[in-house]
N, C-alpha and C positions, 0 to 999 in steps of 0.2 A: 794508081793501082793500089789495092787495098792489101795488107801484106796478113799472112793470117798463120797459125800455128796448129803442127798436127800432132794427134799421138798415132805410134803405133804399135802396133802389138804381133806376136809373132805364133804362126799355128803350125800345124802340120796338117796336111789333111792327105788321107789313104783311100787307095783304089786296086782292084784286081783288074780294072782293065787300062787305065795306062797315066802317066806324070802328068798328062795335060787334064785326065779327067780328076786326079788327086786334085789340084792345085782350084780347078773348078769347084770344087765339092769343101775346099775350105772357104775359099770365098762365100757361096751362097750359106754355107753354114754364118760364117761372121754378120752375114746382113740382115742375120735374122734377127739377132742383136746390136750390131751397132751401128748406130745413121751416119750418113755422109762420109760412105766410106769411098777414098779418092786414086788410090795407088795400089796395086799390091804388084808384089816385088819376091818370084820366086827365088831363092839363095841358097837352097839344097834341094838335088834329088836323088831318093837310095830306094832300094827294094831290100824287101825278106825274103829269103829264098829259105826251101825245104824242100825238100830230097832232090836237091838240083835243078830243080825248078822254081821261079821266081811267084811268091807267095802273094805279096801286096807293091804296089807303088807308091813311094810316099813321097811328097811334095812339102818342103819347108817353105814359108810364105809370111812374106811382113806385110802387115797390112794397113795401109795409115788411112786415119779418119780425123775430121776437123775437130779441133779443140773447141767446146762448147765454153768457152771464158764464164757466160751467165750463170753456168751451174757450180762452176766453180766456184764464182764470189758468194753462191748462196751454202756451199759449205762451211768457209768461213765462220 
């Protein structure tokens, strides 16, 4: 088995219609930018409320993608 290394990075992503559509909406946002994305991993949910009513849904979200090592050694 080939063992391999991720980063990840951490978003939020908001919804007025509900946690699962936030968390949805950060993902595809991420994929628009980052390749081979493997896991995400939601680790907060909270809303904004105004005037006693709940405003936005927001979903915190780690999202790991494969470590490109190639691009790295060409930084170097």
């Amino acid at each position: 088995m080939a063992t391999s290394t991720y980063n990840i990075v951490q978003l939020v992503g908001t919804s007025d219609v509900s946690w699962e559509d936030a968390a949805k909406r950060a993902v595809e946002t991420a994929s628009g930018s980052l390749r081979d994305i493997r896991v995400a991993e939601v680790t907060r949910l909270d809303m904004t409320i105004e005037k006693g009513k709940v405003k936005l849904y927001r979903a915190r979200v780690n999202i790991s993608f494969k470590y490109e090592e190639e691009k790295a050694k060409k930084k170097k």
